[in-house]
C-alpha positions as semicolon CSV with decimal commas, in nm:
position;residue;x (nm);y (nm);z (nm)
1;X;0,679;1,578;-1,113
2;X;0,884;1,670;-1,424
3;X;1,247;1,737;-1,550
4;X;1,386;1,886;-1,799
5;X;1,572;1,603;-1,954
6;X;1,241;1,373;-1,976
7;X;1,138;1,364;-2,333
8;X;0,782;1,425;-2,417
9;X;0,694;1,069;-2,504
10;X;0,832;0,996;-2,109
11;X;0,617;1,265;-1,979
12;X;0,294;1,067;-2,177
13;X;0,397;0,762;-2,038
14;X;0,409;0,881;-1,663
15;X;0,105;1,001;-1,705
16;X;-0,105;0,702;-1,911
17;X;0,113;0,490;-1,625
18;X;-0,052;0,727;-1,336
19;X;-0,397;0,698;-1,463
20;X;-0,348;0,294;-1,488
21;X;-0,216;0,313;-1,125
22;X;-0,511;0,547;-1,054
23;X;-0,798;0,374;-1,199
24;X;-0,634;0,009;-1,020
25;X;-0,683;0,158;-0,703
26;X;-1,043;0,270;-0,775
27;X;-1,111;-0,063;-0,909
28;X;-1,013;-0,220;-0,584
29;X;-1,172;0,056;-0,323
30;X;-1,492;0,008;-0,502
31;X;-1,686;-0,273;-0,358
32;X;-1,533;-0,135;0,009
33;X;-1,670;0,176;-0,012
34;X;-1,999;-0,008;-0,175
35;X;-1,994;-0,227;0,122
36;X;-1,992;0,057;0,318
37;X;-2,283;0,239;0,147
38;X;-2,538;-0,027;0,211
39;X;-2,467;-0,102;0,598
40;X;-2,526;0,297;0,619
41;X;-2,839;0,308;0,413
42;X;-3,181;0,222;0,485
43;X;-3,352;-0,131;0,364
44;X;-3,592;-0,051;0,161
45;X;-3,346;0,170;-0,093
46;X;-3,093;-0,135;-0,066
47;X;-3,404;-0,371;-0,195
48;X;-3,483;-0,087;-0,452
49;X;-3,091;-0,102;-0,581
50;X;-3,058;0,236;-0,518
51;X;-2,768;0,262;-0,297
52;X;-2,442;0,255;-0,508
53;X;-2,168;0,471;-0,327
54;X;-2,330;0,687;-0,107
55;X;-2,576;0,571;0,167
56;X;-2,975;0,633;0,102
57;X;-3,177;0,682;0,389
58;X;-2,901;0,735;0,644
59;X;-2,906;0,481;0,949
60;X;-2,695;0,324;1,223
61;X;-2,958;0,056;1,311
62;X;-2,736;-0,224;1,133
63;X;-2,392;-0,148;1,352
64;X;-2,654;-0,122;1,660
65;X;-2,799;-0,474;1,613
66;X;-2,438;-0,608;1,575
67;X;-2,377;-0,516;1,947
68;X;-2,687;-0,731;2,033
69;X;-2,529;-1,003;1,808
70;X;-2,340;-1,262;2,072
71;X;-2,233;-1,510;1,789
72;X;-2,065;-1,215;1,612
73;X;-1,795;-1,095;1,907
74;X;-1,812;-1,501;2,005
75;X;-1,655;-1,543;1,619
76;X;-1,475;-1,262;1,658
77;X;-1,261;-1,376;1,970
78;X;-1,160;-1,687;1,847
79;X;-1,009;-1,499;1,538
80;X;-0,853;-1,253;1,749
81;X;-0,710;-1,544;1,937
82;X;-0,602;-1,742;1,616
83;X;-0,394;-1,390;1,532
84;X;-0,230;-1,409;1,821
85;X;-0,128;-1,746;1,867
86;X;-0,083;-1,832;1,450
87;X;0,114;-1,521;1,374
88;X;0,327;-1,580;1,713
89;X;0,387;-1,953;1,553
90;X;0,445;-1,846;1,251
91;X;0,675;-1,591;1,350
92;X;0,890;-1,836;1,562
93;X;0,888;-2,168;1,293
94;X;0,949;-1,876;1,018
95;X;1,335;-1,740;1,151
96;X;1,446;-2,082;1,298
97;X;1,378;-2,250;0,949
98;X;1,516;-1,951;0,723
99;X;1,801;-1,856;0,929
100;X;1,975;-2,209;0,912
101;X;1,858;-2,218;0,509
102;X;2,066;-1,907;0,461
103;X;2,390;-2,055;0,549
104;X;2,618;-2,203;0,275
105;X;2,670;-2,595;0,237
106;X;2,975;-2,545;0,375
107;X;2,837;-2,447;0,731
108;X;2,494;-2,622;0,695
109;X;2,539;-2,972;0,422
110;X;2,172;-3,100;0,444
111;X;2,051;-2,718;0,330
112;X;1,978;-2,808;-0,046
113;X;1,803;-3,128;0,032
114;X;1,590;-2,930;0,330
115;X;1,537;-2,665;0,087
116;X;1,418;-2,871;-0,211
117;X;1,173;-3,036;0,048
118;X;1,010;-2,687;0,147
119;X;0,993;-2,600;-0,231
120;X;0,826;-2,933;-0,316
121;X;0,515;-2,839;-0,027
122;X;0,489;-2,546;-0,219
123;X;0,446;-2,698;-0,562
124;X;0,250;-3,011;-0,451
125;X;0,009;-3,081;-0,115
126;X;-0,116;-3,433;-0,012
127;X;-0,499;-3,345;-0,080
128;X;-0,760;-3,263;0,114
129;X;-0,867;-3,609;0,293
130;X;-0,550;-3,680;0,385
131;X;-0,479;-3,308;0,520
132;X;-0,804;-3,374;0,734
133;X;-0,720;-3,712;0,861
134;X;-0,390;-3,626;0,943
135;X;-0,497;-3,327;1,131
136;X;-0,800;-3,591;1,301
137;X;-0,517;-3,803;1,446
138;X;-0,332;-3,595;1,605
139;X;-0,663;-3,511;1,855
140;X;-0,632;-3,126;1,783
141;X;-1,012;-3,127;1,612
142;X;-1,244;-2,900;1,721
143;X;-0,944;-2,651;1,885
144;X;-0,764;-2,338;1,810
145;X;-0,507;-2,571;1,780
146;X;-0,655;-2,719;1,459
147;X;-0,638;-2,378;1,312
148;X;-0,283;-2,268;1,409
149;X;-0,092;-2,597;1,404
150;X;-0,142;-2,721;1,026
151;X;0,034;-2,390;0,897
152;X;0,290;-2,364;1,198
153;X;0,602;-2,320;0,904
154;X;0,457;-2,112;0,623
155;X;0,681;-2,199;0,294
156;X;0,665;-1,910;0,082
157;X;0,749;-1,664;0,442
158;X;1,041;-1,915;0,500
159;X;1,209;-1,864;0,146
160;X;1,110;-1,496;0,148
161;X;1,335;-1,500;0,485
162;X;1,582;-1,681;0,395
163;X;1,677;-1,438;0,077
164;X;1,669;-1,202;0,328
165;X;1,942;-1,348;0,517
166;X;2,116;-1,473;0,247
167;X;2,179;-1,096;0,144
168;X;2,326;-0,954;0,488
169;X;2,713;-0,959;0,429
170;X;2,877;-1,279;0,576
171;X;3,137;-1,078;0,745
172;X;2,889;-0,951;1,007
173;X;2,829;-1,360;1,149
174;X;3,189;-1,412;1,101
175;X;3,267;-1,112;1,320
176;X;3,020;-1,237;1,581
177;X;3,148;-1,550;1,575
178;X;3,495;-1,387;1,654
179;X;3,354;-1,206;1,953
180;X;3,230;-1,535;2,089
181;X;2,873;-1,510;1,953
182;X;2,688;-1,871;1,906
183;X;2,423;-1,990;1,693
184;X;2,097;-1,835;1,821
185;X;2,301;-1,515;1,946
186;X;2,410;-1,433;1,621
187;X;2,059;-1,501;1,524
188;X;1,893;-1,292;1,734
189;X;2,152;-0,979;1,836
190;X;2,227;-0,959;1,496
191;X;2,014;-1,122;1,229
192;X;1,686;-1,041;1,379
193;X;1,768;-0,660;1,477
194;X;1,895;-0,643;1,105
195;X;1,627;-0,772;0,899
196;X;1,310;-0,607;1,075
197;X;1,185;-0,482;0,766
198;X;1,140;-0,856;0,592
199;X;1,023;-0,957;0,940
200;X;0,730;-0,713;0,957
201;X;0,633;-0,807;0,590
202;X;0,595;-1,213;0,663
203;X;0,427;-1,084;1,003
204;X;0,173;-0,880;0,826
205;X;0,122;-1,208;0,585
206;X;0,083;-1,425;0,890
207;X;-0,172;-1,192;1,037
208;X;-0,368;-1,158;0,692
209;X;-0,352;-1,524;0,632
210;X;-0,507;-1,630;0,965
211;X;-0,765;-1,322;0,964
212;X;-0,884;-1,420;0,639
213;X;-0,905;-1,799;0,660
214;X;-1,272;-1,945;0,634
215;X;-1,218;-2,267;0,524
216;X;-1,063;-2,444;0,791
217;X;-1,270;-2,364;1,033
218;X;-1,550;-2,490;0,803
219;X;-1,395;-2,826;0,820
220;X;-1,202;-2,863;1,157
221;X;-1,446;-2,677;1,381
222;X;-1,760;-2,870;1,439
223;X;-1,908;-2,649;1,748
224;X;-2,069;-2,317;1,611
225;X;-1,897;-2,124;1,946
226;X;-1,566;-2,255;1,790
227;X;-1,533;-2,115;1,469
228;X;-1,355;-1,765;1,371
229;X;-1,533;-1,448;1,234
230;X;-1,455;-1,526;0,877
231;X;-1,630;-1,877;0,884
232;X;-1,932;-1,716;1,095
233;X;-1,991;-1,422;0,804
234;X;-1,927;-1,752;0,507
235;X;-2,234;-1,861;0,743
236;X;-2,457;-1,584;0,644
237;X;-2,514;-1,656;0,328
238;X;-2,709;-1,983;0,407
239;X;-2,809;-1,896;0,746
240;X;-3,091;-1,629;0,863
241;X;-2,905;-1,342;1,086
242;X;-3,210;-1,209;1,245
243;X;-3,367;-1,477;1,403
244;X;-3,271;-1,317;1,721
245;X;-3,358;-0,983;1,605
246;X;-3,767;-0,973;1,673
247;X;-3,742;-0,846;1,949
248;X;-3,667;-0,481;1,795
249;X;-3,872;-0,198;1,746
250;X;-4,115;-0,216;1,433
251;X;-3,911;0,097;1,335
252;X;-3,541;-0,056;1,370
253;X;-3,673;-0,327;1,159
254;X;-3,772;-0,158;0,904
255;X;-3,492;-0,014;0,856
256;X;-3,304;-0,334;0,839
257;X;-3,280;-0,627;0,622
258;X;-3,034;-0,918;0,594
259;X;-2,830;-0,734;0,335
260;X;-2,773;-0,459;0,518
261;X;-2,679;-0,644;0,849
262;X;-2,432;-0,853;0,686
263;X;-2,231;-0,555;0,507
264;X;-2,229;-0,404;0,843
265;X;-2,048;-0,736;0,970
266;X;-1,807;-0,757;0,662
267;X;-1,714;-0,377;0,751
268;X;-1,647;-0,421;1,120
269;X;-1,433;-0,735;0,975
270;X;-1,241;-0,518;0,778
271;X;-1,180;-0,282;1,069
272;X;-0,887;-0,480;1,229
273;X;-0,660;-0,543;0,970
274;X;-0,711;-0,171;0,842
275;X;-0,554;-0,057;1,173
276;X;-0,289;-0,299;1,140
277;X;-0,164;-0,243;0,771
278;X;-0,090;0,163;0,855
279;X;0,196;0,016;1,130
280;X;0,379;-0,220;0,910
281;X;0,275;-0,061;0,568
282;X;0,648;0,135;0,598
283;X;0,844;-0,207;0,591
284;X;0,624;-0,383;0,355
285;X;0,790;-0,272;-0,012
286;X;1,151;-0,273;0,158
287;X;1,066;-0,599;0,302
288;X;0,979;-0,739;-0,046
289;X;1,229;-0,577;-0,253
290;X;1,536;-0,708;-0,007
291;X;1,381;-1,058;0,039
292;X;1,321;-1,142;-0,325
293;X;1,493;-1,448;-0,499
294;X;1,872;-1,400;-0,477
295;X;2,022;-1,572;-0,777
């Protein structure tokens, strides 16, 4: 952990800076693992406040009701889909607008203008009413495509990309270019294979992006079957959960309670990008340190 040519005032400072770090990281795994604790305990210690970060009055009769729940895996399809076809968007519209951004005025002339037009959608938007009427007339309401479509070209992936590029030595495209590479080969035998790491890192901010989103699907999706998991649990608050539920044992029920339902659904949200993270979690610091703002 320590050297001998650290000072002792260095040797404070990595330490104070570890417990920062430490206590950060606490901070932020707190309400999780609080979450956690009151889908796993039982109802009437979650209405007595008694459950803090260990379950009380052990149960599994929330996660058992979710299987019964067919609004919940309805919800949770149409994210799964949005993940799929979003982050595939995103990931195509992302490399064909940085890679051509990269290039010097020289090879591209319009790039400064383009580029000043991408940074101005990230300083200023049109507004809300005319982000939903735009959206209305092109006929994609009530869709998957309403979801996916409006972010196709993701602004701050695009310039994170672009650096990216921008910092792979120009001799490599040249050299293609010399071997009778074009365009989109260079792009994709040797662009693409070389910048995986900044690749993965916009990916896994595609993936969280569309995953997370609520909002939209507040707005755009107008049938209840429609709208993704994040939007159905937003839902929850408002709407009663066990309607449906009566049917249960007077036993089950007792054990259960909207409160503890719902964290049960917020967990099993948090279960897919948790799996995710571990796979791309390798390129994510590489991917931000290489694709930072190039002066």
């Amino acid at each position: 952990m320590f050297n001998k040519q650290q000072t002792v005032g260095e040797k404070v400072a990595y330490v104070l800076l570890l417990i920062v770090l430490i206590l950060i990281t606490l901070a932020c795994l707190a309400p999780i693992w609080h979450m956690v604790a009151i889908s796993l305990s039982d109802n009437s210690a979650v209405s007595a406040g008694q459950v803090t970060f260990f379950p009380v009055g052990f149960t599994l009769t929330p996660y058992e009701y979710i299987l019964q729940d067919q609004r919940f895996f309805q919800a949770f399809g149409v994210s799964f889909q949005r993940v799929l076809l979003g982050g595939a968007i995103n990931f195509v519209m992302t490399i064909l607008a940085a890679y051509p951004l990269s290039k010097e005025t020289s090879e591209f002339p319009a790039r400064n203008k383009l580029m000043w037009i991408f940074i101005f959608t990230m300083m200023f938007n049109g507004g809300l009413i005319p982000w939903y009427m735009t959206i209305k007339m092109t006929g994609v309401m009530d869709s998957i495509w309403a979801l996916v479509l409006p972010g196709a070209v993701p602004v701050f992936n695009v310039v994170l990309l672009m650096n990216f590029f921008r910092a792979i030595p120009k001799e490599i495209g040249e050299a293609a270019k010399i071997d009778g590479a074009g365009i989109f080969t260079t792009m994709w035998k040797v662009y693409i294979p070389m910048s995986m790491a900044s690749i993965a890192t916009v990916t896994l901010f595609s993936i969280v992006h569309h995953w997370n989103a609520f909002f939209d699907g507040m707005i755009l999706i107008n049938t209840p079957s429609g709208q993704p998991l994040q939007t159905y649990i937003r839902s929850l608050v408002v709407l009663p959960a066990l309607a449906d539920m009566s049917s249960g044992s007077l036993e089950d029920l007792m054990k259960l309670s909207e409160k503890t339902f719902n964290a049960a659904k917020i967990v099993v949200t948090m279960i897919p990008i948790l799996l995710v993270y571990p796979f791309l979690q390798r390129y994510f610091v590489t991917g931000i340190t290489l694709g930072s703002v190039k002066e």
